[in-house]
Structures are given as C-alpha cells and as structure tokens.
VOGU-3710 file (C-alpha; in Angstrom, 3 decimals, decimal comma):
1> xxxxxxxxxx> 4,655/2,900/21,259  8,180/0,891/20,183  8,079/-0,489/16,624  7,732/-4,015/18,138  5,093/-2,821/20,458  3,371/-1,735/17,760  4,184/-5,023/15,570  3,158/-7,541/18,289  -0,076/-5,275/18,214  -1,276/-7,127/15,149
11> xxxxxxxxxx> -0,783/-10,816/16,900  -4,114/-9,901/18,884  -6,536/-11,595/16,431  -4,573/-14,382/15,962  -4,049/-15,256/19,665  -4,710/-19,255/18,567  -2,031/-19,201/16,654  0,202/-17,473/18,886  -1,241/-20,559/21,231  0,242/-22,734/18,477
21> xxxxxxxxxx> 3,488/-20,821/18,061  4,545/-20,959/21,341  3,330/-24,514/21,930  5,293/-25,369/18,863  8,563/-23,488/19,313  8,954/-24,905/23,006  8,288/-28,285/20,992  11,338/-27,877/19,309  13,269/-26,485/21,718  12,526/-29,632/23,824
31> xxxxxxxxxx> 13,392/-31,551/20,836  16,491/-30,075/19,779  17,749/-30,295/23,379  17,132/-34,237/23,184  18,824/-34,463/19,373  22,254/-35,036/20,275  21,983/-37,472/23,283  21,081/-40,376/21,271  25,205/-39,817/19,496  26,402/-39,555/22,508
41> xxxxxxxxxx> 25,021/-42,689/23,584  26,552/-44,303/20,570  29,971/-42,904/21,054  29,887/-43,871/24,891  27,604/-46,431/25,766  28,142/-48,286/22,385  30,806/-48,370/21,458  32,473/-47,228/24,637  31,167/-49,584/26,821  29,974/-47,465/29,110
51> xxxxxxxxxx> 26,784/-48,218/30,970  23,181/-46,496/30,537  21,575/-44,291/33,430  19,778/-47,542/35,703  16,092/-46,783/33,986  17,547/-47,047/30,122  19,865/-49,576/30,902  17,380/-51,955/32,029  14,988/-51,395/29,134  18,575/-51,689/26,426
61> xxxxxxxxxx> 19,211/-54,852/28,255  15,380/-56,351/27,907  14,754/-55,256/24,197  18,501/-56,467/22,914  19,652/-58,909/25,682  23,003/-57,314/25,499  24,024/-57,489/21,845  26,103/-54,542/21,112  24,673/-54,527/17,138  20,981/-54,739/18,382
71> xxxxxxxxxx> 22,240/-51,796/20,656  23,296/-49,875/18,055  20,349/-50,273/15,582  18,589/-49,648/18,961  19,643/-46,166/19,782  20,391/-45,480/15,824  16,406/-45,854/15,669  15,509/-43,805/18,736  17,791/-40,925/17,188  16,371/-41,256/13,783
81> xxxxxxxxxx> 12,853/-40,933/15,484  13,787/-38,100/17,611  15,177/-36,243/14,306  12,041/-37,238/12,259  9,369/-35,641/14,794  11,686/-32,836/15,319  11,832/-31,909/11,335  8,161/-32,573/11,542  7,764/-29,935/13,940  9,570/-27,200/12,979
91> xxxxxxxxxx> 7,722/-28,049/9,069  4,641/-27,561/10,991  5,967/-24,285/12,684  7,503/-22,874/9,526  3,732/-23,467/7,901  2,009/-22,002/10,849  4,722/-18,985/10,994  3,836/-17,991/6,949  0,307/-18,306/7,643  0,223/-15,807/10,102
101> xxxxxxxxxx> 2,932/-13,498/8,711  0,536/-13,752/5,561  -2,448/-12,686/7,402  -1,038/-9,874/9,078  0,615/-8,310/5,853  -3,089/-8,897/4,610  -4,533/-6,755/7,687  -2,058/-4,579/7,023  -2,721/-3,805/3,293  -6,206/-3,782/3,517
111> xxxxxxxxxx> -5,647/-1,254/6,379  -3,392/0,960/4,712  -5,720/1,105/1,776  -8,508/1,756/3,267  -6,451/4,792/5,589  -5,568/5,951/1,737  -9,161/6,118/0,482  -9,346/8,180/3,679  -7,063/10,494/3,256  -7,926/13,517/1,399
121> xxxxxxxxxx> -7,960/14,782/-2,090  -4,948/17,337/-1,031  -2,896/14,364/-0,195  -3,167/12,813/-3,479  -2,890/15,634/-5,160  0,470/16,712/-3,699  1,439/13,482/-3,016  3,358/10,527/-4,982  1,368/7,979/-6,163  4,256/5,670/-6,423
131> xxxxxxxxxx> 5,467/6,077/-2,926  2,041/5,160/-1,976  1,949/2,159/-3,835  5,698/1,592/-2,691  4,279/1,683/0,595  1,318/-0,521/0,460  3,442/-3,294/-1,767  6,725/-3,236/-0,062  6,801/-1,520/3,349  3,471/-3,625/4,121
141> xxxxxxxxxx> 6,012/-6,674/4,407  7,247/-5,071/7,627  5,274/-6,392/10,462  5,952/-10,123/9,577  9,854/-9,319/8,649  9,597/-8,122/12,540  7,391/-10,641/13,809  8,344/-14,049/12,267  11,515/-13,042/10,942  13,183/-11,089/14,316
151> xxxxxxxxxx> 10,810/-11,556/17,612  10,358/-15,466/16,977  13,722/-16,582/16,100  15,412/-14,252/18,609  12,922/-15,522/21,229  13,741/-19,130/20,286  17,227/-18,550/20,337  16,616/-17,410/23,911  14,643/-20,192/24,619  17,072/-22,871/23,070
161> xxxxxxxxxx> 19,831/-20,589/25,410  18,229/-21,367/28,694  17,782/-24,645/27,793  20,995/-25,664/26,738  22,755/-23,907/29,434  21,020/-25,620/32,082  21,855/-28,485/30,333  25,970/-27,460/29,981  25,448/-26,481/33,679  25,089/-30,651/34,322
171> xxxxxxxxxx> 27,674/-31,604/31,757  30,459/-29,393/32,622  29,958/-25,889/34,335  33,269/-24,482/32,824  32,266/-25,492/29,328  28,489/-23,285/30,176  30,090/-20,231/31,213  32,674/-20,398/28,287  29,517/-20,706/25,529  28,423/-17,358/27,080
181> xxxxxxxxxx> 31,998/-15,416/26,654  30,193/-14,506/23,058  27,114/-12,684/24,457  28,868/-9,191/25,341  30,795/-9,224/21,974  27,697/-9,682/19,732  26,147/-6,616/21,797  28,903/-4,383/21,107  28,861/-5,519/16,904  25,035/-5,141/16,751
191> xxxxxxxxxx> 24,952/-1,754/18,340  27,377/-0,676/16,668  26,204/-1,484/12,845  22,727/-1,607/13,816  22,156/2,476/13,626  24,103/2,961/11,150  22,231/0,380/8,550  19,060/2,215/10,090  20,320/4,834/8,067  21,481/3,167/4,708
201> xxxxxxxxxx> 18,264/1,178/4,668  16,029/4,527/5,371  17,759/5,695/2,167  17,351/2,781/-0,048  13,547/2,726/1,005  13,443/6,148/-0,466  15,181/5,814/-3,438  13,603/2,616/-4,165  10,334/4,043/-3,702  11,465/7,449/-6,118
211> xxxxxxxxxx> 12,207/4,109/-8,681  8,816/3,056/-8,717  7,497/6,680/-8,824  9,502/6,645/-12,233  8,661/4,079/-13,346  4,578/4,490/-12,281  4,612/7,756/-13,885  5,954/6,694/-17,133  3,552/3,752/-17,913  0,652/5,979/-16,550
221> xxxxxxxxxx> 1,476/8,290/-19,076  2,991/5,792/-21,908  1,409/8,007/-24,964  2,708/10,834/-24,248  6,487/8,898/-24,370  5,845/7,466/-27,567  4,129/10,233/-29,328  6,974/12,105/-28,677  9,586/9,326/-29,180  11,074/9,739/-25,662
231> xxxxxxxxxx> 11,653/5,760/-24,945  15,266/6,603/-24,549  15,095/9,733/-22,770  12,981/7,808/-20,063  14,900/5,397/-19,722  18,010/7,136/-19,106  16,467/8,407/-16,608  15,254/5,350/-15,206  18,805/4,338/-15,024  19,862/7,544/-13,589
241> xxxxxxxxxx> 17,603/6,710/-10,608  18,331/2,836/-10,783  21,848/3,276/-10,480  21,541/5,547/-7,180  19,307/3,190/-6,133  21,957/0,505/-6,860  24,641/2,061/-5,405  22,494/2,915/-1,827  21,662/-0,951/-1,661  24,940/-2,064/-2,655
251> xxxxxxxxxx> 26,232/-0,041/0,495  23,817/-1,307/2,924  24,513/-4,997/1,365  28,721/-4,000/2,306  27,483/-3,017/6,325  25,298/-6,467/6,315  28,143/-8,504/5,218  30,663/-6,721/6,932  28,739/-7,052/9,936  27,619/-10,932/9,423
261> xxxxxxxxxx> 31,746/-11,144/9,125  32,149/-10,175/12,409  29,379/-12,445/14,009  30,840/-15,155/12,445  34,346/-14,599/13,586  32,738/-14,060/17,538  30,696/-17,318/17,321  33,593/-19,331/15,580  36,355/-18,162/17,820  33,455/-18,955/21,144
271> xxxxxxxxxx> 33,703/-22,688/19,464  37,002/-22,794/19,037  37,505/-21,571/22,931  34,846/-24,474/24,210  36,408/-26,834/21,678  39,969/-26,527/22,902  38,588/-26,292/26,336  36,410/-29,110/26,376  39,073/-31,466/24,428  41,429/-30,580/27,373
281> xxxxxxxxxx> 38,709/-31,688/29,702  38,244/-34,888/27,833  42,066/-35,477/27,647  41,792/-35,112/31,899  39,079/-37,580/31,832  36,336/-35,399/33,163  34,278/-35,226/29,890  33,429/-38,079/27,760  33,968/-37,749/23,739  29,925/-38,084/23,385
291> xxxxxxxxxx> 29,519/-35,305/26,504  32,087/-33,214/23,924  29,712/-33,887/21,182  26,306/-32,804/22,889  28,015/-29,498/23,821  29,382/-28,730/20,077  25,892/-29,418/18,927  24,210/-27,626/21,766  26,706/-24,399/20,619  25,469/-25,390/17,108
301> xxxxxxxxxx> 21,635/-24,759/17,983  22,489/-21,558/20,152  25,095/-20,056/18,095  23,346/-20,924/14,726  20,172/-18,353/15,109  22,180/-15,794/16,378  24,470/-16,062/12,995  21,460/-16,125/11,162  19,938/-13,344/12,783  22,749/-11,535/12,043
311> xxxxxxxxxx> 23,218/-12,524/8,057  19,073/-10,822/8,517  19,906/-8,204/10,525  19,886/-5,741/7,100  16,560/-7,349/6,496  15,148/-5,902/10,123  16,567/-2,945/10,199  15,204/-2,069/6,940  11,366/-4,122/8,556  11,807/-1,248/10,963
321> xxxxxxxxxx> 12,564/1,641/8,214  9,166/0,289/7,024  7,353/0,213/10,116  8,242/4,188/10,480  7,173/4,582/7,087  3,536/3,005/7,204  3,055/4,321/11,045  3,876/7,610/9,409  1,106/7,103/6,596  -1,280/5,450/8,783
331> xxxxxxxxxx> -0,862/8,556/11,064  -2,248/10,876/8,611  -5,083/12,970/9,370  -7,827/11,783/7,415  -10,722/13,425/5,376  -12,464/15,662/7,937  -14,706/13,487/9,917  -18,120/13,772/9,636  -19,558/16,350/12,627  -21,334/14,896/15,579
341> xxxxxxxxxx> -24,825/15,234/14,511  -24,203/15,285/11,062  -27,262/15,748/8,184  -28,382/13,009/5,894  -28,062/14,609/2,420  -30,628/11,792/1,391  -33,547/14,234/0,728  -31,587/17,477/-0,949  -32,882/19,109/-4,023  -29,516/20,708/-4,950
351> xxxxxxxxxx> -29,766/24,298/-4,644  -26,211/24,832/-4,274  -24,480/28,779/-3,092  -20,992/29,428/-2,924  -20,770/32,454/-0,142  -17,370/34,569/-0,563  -15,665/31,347/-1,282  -11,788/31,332/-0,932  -9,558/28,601/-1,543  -5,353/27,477/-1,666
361> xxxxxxxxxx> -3,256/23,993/-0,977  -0,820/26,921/0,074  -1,465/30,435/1,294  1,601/31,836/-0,331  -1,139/30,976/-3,920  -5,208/30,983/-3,958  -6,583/28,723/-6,234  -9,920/30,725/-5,726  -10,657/33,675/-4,203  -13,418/35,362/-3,363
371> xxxxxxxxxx> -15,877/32,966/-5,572  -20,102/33,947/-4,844  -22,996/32,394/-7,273  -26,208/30,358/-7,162  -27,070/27,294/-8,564  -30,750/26,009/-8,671  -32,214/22,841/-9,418  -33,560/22,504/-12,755  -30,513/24,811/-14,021  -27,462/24,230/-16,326
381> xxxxxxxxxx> -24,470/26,678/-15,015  -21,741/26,545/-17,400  -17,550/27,570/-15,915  -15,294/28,838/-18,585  -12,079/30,042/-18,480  -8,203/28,887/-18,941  -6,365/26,654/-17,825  -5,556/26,745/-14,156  -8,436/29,409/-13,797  -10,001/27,112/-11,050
391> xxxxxxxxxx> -12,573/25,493/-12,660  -12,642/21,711/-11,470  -11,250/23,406/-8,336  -14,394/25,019/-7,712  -16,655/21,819/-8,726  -14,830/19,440/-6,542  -15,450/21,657/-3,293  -19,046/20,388/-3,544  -18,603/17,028/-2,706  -15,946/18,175/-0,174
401> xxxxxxxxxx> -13,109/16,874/-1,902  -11,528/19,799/-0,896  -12,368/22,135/2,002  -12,717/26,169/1,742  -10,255/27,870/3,011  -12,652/30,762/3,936  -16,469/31,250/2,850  -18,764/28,429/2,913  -20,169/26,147/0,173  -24,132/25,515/0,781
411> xxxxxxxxxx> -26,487/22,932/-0,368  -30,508/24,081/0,235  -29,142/26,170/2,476  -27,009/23,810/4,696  -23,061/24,435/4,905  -22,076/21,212/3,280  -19,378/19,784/6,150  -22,570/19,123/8,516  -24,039/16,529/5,686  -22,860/12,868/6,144
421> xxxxxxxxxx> -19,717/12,628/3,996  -21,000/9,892/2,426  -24,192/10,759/1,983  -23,285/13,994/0,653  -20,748/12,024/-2,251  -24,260/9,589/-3,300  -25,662/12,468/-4,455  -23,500/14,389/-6,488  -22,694/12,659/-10,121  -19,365/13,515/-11,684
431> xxxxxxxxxx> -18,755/12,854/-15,249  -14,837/13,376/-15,629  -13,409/14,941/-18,980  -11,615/11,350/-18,948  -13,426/8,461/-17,429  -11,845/6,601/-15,372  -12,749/2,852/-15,971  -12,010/-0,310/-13,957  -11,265/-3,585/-15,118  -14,081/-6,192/-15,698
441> xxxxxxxxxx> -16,986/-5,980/-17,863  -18,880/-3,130/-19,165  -21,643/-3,743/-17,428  -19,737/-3,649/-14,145  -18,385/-0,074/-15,134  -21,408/1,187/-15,494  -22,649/-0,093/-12,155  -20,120/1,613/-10,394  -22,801/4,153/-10,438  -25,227/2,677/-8,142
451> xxxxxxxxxx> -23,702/-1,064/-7,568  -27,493/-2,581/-6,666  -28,726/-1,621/-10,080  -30,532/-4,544/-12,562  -29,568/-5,439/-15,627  -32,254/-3,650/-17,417  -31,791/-0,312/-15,396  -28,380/-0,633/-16,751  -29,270/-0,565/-19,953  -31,882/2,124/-19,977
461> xxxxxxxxxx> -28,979/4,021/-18,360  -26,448/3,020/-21,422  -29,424/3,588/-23,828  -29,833/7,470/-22,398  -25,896/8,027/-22,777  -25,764/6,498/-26,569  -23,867/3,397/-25,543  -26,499/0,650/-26,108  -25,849/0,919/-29,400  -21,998/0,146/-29,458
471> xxxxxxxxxx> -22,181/-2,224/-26,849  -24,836/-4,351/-28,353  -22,574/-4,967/-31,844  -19,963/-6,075/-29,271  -19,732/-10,599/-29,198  -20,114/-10,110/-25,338  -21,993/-6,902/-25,424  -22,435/-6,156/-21,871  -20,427/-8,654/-20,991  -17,492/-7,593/-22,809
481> xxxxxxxxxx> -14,145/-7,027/-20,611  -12,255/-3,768/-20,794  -8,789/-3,603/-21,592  -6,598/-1,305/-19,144  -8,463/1,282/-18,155  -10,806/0,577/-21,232  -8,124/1,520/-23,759  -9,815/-0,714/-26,270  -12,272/2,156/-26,619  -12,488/4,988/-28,225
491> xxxxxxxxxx> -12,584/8,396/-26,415  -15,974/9,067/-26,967  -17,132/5,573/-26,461  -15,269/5,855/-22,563  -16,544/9,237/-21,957  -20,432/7,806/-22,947  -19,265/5,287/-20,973  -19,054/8,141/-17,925  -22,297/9,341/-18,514  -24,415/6,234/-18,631
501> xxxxxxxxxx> -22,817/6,011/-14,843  -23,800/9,291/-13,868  -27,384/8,597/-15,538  -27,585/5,615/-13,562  -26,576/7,129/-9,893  -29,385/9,359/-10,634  -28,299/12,204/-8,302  -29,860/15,612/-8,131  -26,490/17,402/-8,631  -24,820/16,453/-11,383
511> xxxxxxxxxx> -21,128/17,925/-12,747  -19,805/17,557/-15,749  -16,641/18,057/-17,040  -16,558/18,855/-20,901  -18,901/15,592/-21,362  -18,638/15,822/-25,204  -14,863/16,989/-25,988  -14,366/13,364/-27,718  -17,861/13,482/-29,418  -18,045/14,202/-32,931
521> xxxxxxxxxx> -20,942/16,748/-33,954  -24,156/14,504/-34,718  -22,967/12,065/-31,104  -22,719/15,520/-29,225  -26,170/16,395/-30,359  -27,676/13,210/-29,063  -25,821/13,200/-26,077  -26,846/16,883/-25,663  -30,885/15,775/-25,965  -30,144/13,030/-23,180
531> xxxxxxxxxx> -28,560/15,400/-21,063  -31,110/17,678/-21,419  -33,775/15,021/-20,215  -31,205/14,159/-17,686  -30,916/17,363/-15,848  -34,907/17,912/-15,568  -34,932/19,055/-11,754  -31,411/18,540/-11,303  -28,739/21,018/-10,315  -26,210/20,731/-13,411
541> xxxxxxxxxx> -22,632/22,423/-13,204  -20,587/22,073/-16,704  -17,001/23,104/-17,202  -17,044/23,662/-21,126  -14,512/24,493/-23,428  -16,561/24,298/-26,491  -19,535/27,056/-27,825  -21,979/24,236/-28,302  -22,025/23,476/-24,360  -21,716/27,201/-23,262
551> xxxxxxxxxx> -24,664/28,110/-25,595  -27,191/25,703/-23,648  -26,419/26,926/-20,354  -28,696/29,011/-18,044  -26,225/30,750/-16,411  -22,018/30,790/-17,258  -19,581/31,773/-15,151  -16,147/33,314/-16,181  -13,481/32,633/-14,135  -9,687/33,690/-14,402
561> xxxxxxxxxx> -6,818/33,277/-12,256  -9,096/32,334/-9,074  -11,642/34,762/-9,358  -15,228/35,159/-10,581  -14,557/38,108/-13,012  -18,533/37,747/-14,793  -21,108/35,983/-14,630  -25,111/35,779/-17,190  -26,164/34,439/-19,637  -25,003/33,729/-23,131
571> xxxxxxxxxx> -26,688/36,558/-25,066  -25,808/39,037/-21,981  -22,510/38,040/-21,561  -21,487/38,365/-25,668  -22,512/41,845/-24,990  -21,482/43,122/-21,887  -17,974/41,378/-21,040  -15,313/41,855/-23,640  -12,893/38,687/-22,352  -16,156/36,188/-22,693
581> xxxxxxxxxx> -16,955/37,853/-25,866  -13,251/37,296/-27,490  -13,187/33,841/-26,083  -16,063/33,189/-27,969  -14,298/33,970/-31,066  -11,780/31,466/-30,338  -14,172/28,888/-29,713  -16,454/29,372/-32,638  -13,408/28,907/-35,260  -12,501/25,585/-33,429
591> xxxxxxxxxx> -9,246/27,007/-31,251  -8,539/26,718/-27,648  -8,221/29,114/-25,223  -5,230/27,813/-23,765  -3,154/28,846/-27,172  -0,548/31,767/-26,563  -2,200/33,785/-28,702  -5,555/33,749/-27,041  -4,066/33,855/-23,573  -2,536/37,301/-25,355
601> xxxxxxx> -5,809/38,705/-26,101  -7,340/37,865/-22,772  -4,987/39,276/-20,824  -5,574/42,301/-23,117  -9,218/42,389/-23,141  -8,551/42,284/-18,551  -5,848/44,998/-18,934
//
C-alpha cells in the first residue's frame, strides 16, 4: 500500500466529514469561479456601457431603472455578497479541515501507543526511548500534513483547474490552452527536487529525533549530571548534535526555497505569456478589459495552490519521511500473541520451575544459560550475584517479558506462553529496586496495583508496607500529589510506596527486587515482618544484595555470568561454596559486590 493509500485509510471513520469536505470544497470552487464576474461587469457593463446577458439585464433595468450609480452600487453589492459567503465558506472548510486532521493525529497517537505497549520488552530495551517519543510527538503529524495539507489542496487545485478552464474555453480558447503551457514544466521541477528532499528530510527526521534522544536521556538522568558537575559537558554535546541537526535542516530549507524559486518563475512567466497574449487580444477587440480581468484572476486561483503547494512541498516530503517511519514502527512484531486456546492463569498457586533455561538478545552473548531450580508457594528464593550476572534477567522471564531462548519456564506445571498474557502479568507482583511512580495522588499510585480497589483496602495495603504512617502527617495525606516521578520523596518512602502496590495486587507470585536497599535498619525490620505475612502461600523470588535479605530466604541461588553456579540454603551454602561464602564477607562489613576488589576475589574463589 502507497503512503497516501495508506493515509486516506484513516478518512474511513470520518466519512461525514469527508461528506462535508467535498461538499464544501466544490462550494468554493463554485464560488471562486463566480468571484471575478461581478468586476468584470463593472469594467464592461458599467462603466463600459456594454449591455447585460437578456436575463440580468432585465432584472438591472427593473431594480435601478437605468441609473448607472444605482448600477454600480448594484453589482458592487452582489460582488461583496459573493466574496462574503465565499470567505464564509472556506472559514467553515478550514475549521472542518483541522478538526479532522486533529482527530486523525489523535487515532494515530493513541494507535502508536498502544502498538508500543505492545511491543516487547527487547524492543525497549535495545531501543531509543527518544526516537519513540520522537515518533509518537512528531512523525504522528504525518497523516494530516498528507491529508489536509497535500491530497485536499492538490485536489482543489484540480478541481478549481477544470473549472476555470472550461470557463477560459468560453472566454477565449487561446488564452485556456496558454494557462496550461505551465503544467509540463512544474512536472519536470517537482520530480526533479522531490527525491532528492526525500532524502534531506529522511536525514533531518533522524537527527532531529537523535536531538531529542539527547536531550531525553539527560533530564532522565539529571542527578547524575549535576552530581558530577557535567552541565557543560552535556551541553556541548547537545550542541554538537544541534548543530548537525541545524545544518541538515538548513539544507533541506536551501532545496525548498530553491525549488519554490523555480515554481514561481514557471507560474509568473505562464502570466506574463497569457497577459501579453490576452492584452493583444483585447487591443484586436476580441476580449473585453473585464474578460482580461476574469482570466488573470482565474490564473490567480489555479496558479496560487500550485505555488503554495510548492513553498509546502518540504513540508510533504518530510509528511511522507514520517509516514515510513510510523508504518515502520507500527509494523513491528508485537509481544508474542497469546496461543489459540490459551490458559487462564486466574487459579495458579505459583509453583514456578525453570527447566534447562537458556537465554540472549544476541546469540553471539547468553544472558543465561543453562538456568534449572524450583520455586514453591509458601517459599522465599533469594538470587545473588554481580552485576550483569542475570538476575532481573531471570525474574522478568516469568511474566514473559522476555522469552527463553531454549528451556521452558513453568508455572504448576504449565509452560507459561500457553497462559493468557494478561492473565499471566495479574498475577505476578513486581516490586522494582526503584519504583516507578506516576503523577497524581498517592492514593492513585498505589492503586495502580489493582485499579478497582476501595479506599480502605488501600490503606490496609499502605498500613502493611509502613506508609500509613508518612502519608497520614502529609496536609493531603492520601490525597497528596507526587512531584515527577515522586521525587518529593524519599527513597525509602517511594520504594514502601512499591510495596504497598504489590500488597494490594495480592498475587500469588510475588518478585522483589532489593525491596529494602533505601530502608534504614529498624524500617527494614518492619518491612521485613510485613513481608513475611505477605508471602504466607505465596511464591516469593528476591534479588538481594544485602545479608539481612539473603539470611531469611528458604532457598538462594548464586548466579554468575549467566549461569546457576550453586544453589541451598544459607547455613549450607556458607559452608559448602567458597564464592557465596566470600561474598558474604563483603556483605556483612557493609561493601558491595560490584567493587573491584570483590569482583577480584570472586573470580579467584571460581578459578
């Protein structure tokens, strides 16, 4: 399918105001074909004496008995009319024409964010998130650029064309064919700087969209630049990328312009041609001055939307640059559709196996490899390891966020891609190592868990994770609205905040991801006691990188680089497996693992 195949596409749910497009347009068409007659009848029946066609003339005659000044105030009046509905027309067009290019980059949006959500976890993870955005802000513009900003006005051009030369035809035939002498010229231009500001605006699409990745990734990660006093070092190269952004648009702006030149010249010198031709015929007598003046304004209303078209034609071409760019989004495989058949995880208990397990975004590097344990309801298995050992790897494979590359990944007993994907996601609970929070209230946040919740199960659910407390000394309590991304918290407060939403989904797997790093010692305990009560019959997977989580678990697991190099309990593990033992040593005394020097001693304690 074309690019304006594929534009017109959207039009189908607004066929009424198609209706009302087309009705309009050919309105005005009408109406701009009747604007300049009631001039000419000034010039030649006015004040040239000239009589009116037999059907006006006898209705002149009645409503001004022959006085030329009644005449003129006459026909001055008519014309005035004629203009007024006509500007009232195309007002009424230009409203309908933004309310349906408005609409359709709505559709769009809504569609390309909801193909986005769709998409999965690999794509976001290897992906931009500012050419995403770039994509669902800018490109999503596209369809109306095409729509009301090239297929109407070239189609109304058209329209006015036909019109007017049928028109020309009956004024003077040799004056008709001249206005057309322009037509095979403007085909040459346009094909010839149409591909190649294809190109130049294909280019500026990327760089701009590079720009706002830049720019995205620095206020995403705006402590980081000041802790480390790198304002200027970002910015430099903000402007690095700015000014070959700059430079690309400036380029395609020197094609537009060079090519709006050349319209401009074609249509002017077409004028000129019917102007010199049509004075000559006026000279001979076989035009009249007002017949001259109908056919300058009828080259007016042709020639004008094909100049304007052209001083746009930058703008389409880069409309179409877009169009390729969301088609290409939008044709994205999405997260792997649920099989025909597929399970309601309503009822699971959450006995979770991971069966020779293997795992990589590319073959060339598993992430995990070879990966085989149990997890049963009612237990607490704890992953440790260093960074990049595969950890929340391995933990987001249950709720399919990521598919095995190998092995399979079973939940009481089922493989989990024949469970609903949805279903399958309402019962697994993830408490991130950072929240993420949305704006609105607090209350809202913690909804997000289960969104038909009451008020008071919301609060039993705060009151579990330790955040009643806080939240009741706040004015608003409940109420109270979080700053970006709740930033007006503390760490601890936003990761309690995390929990109270897992409490609250109540699922019967529940992951956490170092849920007390930002606790102090007496919060962790509490939180600790609540999470105990919390994972009563639930299946409860921990990634900890602090002794006071690993301690409580049933069952740890070690991993490093990928694979599952031990796995017991505490007491067994301290004992048997020299690498769990010496990371231990490093957690007791308050020290990562990801340090050089512990990375040193693991690698010696694998050697």
């Amino acid at each position: 399918m074309s690019v304006f195949a594929w534009s017109l596409s959207f039009l189908r749910p607004y066929r009424f105001r198609l209706a009302a497009i087309i009705t309009l347009s050919v309105t005005e068409v009408l109406l701009a074909a009747m604007a300049p007659w009631p001039m000419k009848a000034i010039v030649d029946n006015v004040f040239g004496g000239q009589p009116f066609p037999s059907p006006l003339d006898r209705l002149a005659q009645s409503l001004t008995d022959g006085s030329v000044p009644a005449l003129l105030v006459f026909v001055a009046l008519a014309g005035f009319g004629l203009q007024l509905t006509l500007e009232l027309v195309r007002a009424t067009l230009t409203q309908v024409h933004v309310d349906t290019g408005q609409r359709i980059v709505y559709t769009l949006r809504a569609r390309l964010l909801s193909h986005l959500q769709a998409l999965p976890m690999s794509h976001h993870v290897l992906g931009k998130t500012g050419d995403s955005v770039y994509r669902l802000e800018s490109d999503a513009y596209c369809v109306n650029d095409l729509i009301i900003g090239g297929i109407f006005p070239l189609a109304t051009a058209a329209l006015n064309l036909s019109v007017m030369f049928v028109i020309l035809l009956q004024l003077d035939a040799t004056l008709a064919l001249l206005s057309l002498v322009v037509a095979p010229f403007l085909y040459v231009c346009l094909r010839y700087y149409s591909r190649t500001m294809t190109d130049r605006a294909e280019r500026v699409k990327a760089k701009e969209a590079n720009l706002l990745e830049r720019a995205f990734e620095v206020m995403s990660s705006i402590a980081a630049v000041k802790s480390f006093a790198r304002e200027r070092y970002e910015r430099e190269r903000f402007d690095g990328i700015g000014a070959e952004t700059m430079r690309a648009r400036l380029r395609l702006t020197w094609q537009e312009s060079l090519f709006s030149l050349w319209v401009t010249v074609i249509t002017l010198s077409g004028t000129a041609l019917v102007l010199i031709v049509g004075g000559l015929h006026v000279l001979d007598g076989t035009l009249t001055i007002g017949g001259l003046l109908v056919v300058i304004a009828y080259l007016a209303a042709v020639y004008g939307p094909l100049a304007s078209i052209a001083h746009t034609t930058g703008s389409l071409q880069a409309a179409r640059v877009s169009a390729r760019r969301v088609r290409e989004l939008l044709a994205l495989a999405p997260e792997e559709a649920d099989a025909p058949g597929s399970l309601d995880a309503g009822g699971v208990r959450g006995h979770i196996v991971f069966d020779n397990v293997r795992f990589a975004y590319d073959e060339s590097r598993p992430i995990l490899d070879g990966i085989s344990f149990t997890a049963k309801p009612g237990e607490l298995v704890a992953l440790v390891g260093l960074t990049g050992a595969g950890k929340t790897t391995l933990v987001n494979l249950i709720p399919r966020f990521f598919t095995p590359s190998s092995g399979r990944v079973l939940i009481d007993n089922v493989d989990v891609r024949k469970y609903g994907l949805r279903s399958l996601r309402e019962r697994v609970a993830l408490v991130a190592q950072q929240p993420v929070l949305f704006s609105g209230t607090i209350a809202d946040n913690i909804r997000y868990g289960r969104l038909d919740a009451t008020d008071a199960e919301i609060e039993q659910a705060a009151d579990v994770a330790l955040v009643d407390s806080f939240v009741r000394r706040l004015p608003d309590g409940y109420q109270t609205t979080l700053g970006q991304a709740g930033a007006t918290f503390s760490g601890g407060e936003r990761q309690r905040l995390g929990i109270a939403r897992a409490v609250l989904k109540d699922a019967p797997i529940l992951i956490l991801d170092e849920p007390t790093s930002a606790l102090d010692a007496i919060s962790e305990e509490a939180v600790f006691q609540a999470l105990r009560r919390l994972r009563q019959g639930r299946t409860t997977l921990v990634i900890a990188h602090r002794l006071s989580t690993i301690r409580d678990a049933t069952r740890i697991l070690v991993l490093h680089e990928g694979r599952l190099v031990a796995q017991g309990t505490h007491d067994e593990l301290i004992r048997s497996n020299d690498l769990y033992r010496r990371m231990c040593a490093r957690l007791s005394v308050g020290q990562s693992l990801d340090e050089p020097e512990s990375v040193d001693e693991v690698m010696k304690a694998l050697a």
